[in-house]
C-alpha positions in Angstrom: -66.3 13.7 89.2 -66.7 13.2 85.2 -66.2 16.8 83.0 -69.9 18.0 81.8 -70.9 17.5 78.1 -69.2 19.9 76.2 -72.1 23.1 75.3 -72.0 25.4 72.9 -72.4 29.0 73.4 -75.0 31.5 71.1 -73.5 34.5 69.7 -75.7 37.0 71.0 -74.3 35.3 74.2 -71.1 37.3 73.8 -72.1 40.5 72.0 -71.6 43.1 74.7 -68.2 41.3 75.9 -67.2 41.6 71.8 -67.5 45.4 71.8 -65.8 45.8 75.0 -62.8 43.5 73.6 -63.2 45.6 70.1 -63.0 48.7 71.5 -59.8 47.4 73.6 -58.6 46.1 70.4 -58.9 49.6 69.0 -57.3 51.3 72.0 -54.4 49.0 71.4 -53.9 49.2 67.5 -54.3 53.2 68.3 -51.3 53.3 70.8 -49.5 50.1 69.1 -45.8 52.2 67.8 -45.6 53.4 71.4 -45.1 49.3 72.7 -41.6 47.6 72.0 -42.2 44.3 69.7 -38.7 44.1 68.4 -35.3 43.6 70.0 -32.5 45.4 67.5 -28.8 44.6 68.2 -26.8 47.3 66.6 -23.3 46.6 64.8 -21.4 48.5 68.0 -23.5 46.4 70.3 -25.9 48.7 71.2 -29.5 47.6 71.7 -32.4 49.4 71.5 -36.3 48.1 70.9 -38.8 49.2 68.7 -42.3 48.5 67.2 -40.9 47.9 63.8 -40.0 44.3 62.6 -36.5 45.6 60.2 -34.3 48.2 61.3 -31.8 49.6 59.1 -28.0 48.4 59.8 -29.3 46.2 62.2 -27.4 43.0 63.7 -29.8 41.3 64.5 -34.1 41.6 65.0 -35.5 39.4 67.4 -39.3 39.3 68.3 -40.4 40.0 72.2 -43.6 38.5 73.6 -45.3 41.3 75.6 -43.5 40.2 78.7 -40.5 41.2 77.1 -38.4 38.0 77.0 -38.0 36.4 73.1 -41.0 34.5 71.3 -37.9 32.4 69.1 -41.0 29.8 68.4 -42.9 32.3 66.5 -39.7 33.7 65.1 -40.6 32.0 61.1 -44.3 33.5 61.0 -45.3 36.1 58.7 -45.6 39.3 60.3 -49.1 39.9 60.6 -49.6 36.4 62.3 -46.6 36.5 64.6 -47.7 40.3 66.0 -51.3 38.7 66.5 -49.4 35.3 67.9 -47.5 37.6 70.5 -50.4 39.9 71.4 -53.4 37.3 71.9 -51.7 33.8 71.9 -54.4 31.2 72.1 -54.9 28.2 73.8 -57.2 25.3 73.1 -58.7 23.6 76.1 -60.3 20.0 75.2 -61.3 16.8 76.2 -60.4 12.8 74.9 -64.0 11.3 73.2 -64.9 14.6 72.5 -66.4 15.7 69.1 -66.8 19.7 69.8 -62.8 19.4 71.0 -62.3 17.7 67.7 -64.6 20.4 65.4 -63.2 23.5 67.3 -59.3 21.8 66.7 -60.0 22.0 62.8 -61.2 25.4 62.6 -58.2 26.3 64.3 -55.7 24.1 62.3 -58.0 25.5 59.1 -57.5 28.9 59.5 -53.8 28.6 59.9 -54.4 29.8 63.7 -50.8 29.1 65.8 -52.1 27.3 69.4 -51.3 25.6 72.3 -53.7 22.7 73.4 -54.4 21.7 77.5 -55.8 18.7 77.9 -58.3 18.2 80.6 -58.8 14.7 81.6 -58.5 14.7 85.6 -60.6 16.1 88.1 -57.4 18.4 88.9 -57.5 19.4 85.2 -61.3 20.4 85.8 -60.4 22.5 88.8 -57.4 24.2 87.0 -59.6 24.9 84.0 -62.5 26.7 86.3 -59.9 28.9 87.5 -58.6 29.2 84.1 -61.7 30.0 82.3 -64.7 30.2 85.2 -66.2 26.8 84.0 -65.9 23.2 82.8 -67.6 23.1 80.0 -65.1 21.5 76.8 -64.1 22.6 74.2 -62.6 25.9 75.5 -60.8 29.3 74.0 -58.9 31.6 75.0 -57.7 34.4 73.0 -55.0 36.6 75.0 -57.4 37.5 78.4 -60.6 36.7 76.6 -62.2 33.3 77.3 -64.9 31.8 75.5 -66.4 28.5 76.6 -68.1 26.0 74.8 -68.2 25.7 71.1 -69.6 28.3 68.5 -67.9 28.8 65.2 -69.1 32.2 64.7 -68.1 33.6 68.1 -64.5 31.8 68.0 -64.0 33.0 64.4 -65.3 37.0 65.4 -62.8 37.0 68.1 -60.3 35.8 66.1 -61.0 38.2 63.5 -60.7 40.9 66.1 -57.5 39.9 67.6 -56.2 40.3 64.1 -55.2 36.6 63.2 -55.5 36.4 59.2 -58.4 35.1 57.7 -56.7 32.3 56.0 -54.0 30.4 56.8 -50.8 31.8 56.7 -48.6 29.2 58.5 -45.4 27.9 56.8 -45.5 24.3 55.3 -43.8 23.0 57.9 -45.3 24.3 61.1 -45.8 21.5 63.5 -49.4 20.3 64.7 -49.3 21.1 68.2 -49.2 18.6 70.9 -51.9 18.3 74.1 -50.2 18.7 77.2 -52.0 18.3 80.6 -53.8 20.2 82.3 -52.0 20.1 85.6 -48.4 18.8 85.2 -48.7 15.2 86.6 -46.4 14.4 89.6 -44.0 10.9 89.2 -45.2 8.4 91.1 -43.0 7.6 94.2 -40.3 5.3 94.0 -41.7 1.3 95.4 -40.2 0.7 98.3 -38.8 -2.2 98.5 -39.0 -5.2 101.2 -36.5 -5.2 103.6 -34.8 -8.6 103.4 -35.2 -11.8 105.8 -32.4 -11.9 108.8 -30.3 -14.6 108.9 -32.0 -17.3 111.1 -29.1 -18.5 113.2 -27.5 -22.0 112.4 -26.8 -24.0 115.3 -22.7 -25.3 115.7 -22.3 -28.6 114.9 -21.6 -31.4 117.9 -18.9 -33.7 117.5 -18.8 -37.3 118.3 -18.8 -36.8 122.3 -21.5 -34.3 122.2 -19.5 -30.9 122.7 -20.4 -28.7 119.9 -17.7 -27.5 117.5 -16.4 -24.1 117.7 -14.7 -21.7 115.3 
């Protein structure tokens, strides 16, 4: 079954799910020193976590993703991005021939916004990105737990905004464009199995001159 056309989406669409995600937001920036962000190895070996990027004596300071295992890709971001990065990560969901995918990839890639891009091109992909998102509509967004389908600049760049991503690009020189991965992992294709050989058709013995056949 081919993917819809790609819609966009009117802000008014998403103004009551915006205030519940800003007062969230608000919740979270309010209890933010109480949650662990930073893994400190002391000099006697110790290790402790805190909400505080630099700790004073310290070994070493290693980011946490809110899981609690390390985030070493985000590891070279200024702080403000990589606490955003580890708090809301975002992922791009988009479509081959498709110019929304294409618009909402620059504004992304404008804005200095660190992402991960699923591409959907497979009727599994669809499925998995229903699940993912509640529809099939390309180009999709999600910003930590909050999805927004289809395409509207305004609404991806409010969200961002709230999810405090900076408002212009803050990436190191050298950050690498990120590359679209499926969907739904793709499974190898079993091995060809191959045809069994021909047996052996037998060969008659020879006869000799008297007629008995030769034997050996």
């Amino acid at each position: 079954m081919p993917l819809p056309a790609p819609t966009c989406r009117p802000a008014s669409a998403w103004a009551g799910a915006f205030t519940a995600l800003a007062l969230a937001l608000a919740l979270a920036a309010a209890c933010g020193p109480a949650l662990a962000q930073y893994k400190v190895v002391l000099p006697d070996g110790r290790v402790t976590y805190t909400d505080r990027p630099q700790a004073e004596g310290a070994v070493s300071v290693t980011p946490l993703r809110r899981n609690g295992s390390t985030e070493a890709a985000a590891a070279g971001l200024p702080v403000e991005l990589r606490q955003a990065t580890q708090r809301y990560p975002v992922t791009l969901y988009a479509a081959d021939n498709c110019s929304p995918c294409d618009a909402g990839r620059r504004l992304l890639q404008q804005r200095g916004i660190p992402y991960t891009e699923k591409r959907i091109a497979t009727e599994e992909d669809a499925l998995a990105l229903e699940r993912a998102v509640g529809g099939r509509a390309v180009p999709a967004l999600t910003i930590g737990p909050q999805q927004l389908r289809g395409l509207s600049e305004a609404d991806w760049t409010t969200y961002l905004d709230a999810a405090g991503y900076p408002k212009e690009s803050r990436l190191p020189r050298n950050w690498p464009t990120p590359v679209a991965t499926a969907m739904v992992e793709r499974a190898p294709p079993p091995p060809r199995a191959t045809a069994p050989a021909p047996a052996a058709a037998d060969v008659p013995a020879p006869e000799d001159a008297k007629g008995s056949k030769v034997r050996f």
